[in-house]
PAKERO-665763 format. One record per residue (C-alpha): residue number from 1; residue in one letter; chain; x, y, z. Coordinates in nm, 2 decimals. Example, Ala and Ser with C-alpha at 12.3 -4.5 7.8 and 13.67 -1.06 7.14 Angstrom:
# residues 2
n:res:chain:x:y:z
1:A:A:1.23:-0.45:0.78
2:S:A:1.37:-0.11:0.71
//
This chain:
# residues 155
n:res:chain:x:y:z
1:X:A:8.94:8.18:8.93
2:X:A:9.09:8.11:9.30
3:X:A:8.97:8.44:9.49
4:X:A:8.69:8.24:9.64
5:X:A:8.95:7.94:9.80
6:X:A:9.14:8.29:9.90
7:X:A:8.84:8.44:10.08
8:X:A:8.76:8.10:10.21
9:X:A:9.11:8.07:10.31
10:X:A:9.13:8.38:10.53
11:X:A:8.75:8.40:10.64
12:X:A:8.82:8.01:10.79
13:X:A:9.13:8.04:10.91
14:X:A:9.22:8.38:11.02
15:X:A:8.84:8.55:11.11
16:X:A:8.90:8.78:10.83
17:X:A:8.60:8.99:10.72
18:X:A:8.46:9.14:10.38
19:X:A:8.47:9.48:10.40
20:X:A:8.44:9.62:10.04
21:X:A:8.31:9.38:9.72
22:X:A:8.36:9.55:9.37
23:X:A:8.28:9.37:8.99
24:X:A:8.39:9.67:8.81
25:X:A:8.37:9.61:8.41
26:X:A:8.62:9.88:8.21
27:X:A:8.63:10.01:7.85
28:X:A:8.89:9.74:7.81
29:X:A:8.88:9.48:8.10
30:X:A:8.73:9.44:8.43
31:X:A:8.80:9.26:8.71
32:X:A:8.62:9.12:9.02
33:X:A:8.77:9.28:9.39
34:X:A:8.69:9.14:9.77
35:X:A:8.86:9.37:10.01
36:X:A:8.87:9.18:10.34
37:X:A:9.04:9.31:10.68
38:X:A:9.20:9.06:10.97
39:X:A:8.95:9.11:11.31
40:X:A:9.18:9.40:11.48
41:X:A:9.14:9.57:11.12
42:X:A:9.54:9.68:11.11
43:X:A:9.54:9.36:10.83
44:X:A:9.35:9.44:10.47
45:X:A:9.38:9.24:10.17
46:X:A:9.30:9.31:9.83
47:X:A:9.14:9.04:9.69
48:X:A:9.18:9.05:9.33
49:X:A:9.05:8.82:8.99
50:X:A:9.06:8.87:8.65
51:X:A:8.75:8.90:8.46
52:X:A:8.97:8.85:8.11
53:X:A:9.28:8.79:7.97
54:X:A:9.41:9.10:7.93
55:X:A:9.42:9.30:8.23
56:X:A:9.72:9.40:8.45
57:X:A:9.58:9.11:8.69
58:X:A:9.61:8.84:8.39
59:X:A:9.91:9.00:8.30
60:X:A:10.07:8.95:8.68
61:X:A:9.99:8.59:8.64
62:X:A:10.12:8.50:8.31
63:X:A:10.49:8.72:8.45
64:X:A:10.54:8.53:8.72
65:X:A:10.34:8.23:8.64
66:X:A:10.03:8.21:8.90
67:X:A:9.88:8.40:9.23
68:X:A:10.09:8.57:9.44
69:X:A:10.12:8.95:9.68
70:X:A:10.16:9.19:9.44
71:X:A:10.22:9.49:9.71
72:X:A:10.24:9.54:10.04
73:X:A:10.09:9.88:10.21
74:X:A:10.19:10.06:10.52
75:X:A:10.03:10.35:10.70
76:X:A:10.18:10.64:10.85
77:X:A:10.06:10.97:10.99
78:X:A:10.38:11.18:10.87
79:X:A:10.44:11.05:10.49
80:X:A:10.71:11.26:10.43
81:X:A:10.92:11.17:10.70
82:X:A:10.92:10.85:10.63
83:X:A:10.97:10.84:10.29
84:X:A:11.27:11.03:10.36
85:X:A:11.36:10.75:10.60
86:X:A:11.31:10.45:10.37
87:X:A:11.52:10.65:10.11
88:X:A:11.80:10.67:10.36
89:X:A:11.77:10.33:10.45
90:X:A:11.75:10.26:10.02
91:X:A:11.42:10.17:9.94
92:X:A:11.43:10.25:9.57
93:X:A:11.12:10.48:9.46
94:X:A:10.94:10.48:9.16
95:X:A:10.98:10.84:8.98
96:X:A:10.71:11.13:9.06
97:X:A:10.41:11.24:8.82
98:X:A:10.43:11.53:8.57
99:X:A:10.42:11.85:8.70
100:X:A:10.09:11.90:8.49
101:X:A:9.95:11.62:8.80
102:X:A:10.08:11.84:9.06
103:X:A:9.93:12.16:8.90
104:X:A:9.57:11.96:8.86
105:X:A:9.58:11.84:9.25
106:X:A:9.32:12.11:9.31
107:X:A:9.08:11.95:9.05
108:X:A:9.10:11.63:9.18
109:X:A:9.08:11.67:9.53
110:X:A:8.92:12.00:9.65
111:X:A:9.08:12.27:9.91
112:X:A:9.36:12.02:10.04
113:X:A:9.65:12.21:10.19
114:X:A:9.90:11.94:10.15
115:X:A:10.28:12.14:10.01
116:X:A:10.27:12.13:9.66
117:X:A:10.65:12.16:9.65
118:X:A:10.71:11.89:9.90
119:X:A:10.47:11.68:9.76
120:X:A:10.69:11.68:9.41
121:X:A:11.07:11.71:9.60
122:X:A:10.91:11.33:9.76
123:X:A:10.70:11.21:9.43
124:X:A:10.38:11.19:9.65
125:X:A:10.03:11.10:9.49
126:X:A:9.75:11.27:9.63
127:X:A:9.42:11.17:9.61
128:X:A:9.09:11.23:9.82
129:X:A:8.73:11.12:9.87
130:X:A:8.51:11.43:9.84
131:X:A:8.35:11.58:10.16
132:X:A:8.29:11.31:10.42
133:X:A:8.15:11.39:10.79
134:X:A:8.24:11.70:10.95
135:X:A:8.29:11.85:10.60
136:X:A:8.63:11.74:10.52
137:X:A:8.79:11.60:10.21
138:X:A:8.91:11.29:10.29
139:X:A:9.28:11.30:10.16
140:X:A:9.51:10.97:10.04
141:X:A:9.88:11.03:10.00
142:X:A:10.05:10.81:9.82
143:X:A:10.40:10.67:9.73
144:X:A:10.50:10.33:9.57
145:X:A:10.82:10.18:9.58
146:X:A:11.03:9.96:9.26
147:X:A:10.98:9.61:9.33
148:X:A:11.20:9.43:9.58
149:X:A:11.10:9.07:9.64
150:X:A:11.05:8.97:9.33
151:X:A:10.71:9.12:9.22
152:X:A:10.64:9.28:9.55
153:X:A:10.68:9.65:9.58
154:X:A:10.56:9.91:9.87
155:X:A:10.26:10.15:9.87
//
């Protein structure tokens, strides 16, 4: 119930702006999202509340006993690269997907060319928006870390 002193919070203080607002109700829970970005727009923030007791969000709370950062993301224009440099430097990965989500890449997200091989030797996600202007696919790739601050973990 604190995501509006959190908005408030950033909006005031920092010049942060709302940039995406989601109340999303499941089969099984729901939860209420404000996606806000810092002025330069290199800062976003998940915003994120509960809208029951038994969601991953509720669950989060209860573990380690109120609100907190659950992950931290980081851009980068060559994802594999990196990864194999945070690996090297021993950031700890969470395992890859089933080959059965590699083979069903093509369903999800139309006509990307991203290596299917590479994309399993690394454990990459892929994920895409559909056709946006100029008549690409818009194309997410993906990789989370294990936790290492406590609860935190890397996206």
């Amino acid at each position: 119930g604190q995501m509006d002193k959190w908005w408030d919070f950033y909006r005031n203080l920092f010049g942060f702006k709302q940039i995406h607002f989601f109340d999303i109700d499941g089969k099984i829970t729901g939860l209420v999202s404000r996606a806000i970005t810092s002025p330069c727009g290199k800062i976003r923030i998940p915003l994120n509340e509960s809208k029951d007791e038994t969601s991953q969000i509720a669950e989060y709370l209860k573990k380690y006993n109120g609100e907190g950062i659950q992950h931290i993301a980081v851009g980068t224009d060559e994802i594999y690269a990196a990864t194999d440099r945070l690996a090297e430097n021993g950031l700890k990965f969470m395992p890859g997907p089933p080959e059965t989500y590699y083979d069903m890449s093509y369903d999800r997200v139309n006509s990307h060319d991203e290596p299917i091989e590479r994309m399993k030797k690394h454990g990459i996600l892929i994920d895409g928006e559909g056709v946006v202007d100029g008549g690409m696919t818009k194309i997410l790739l993906q990789i989370f870390s294990k936790t290492v601050i406590g609860p935190i973990f890397f996206e």
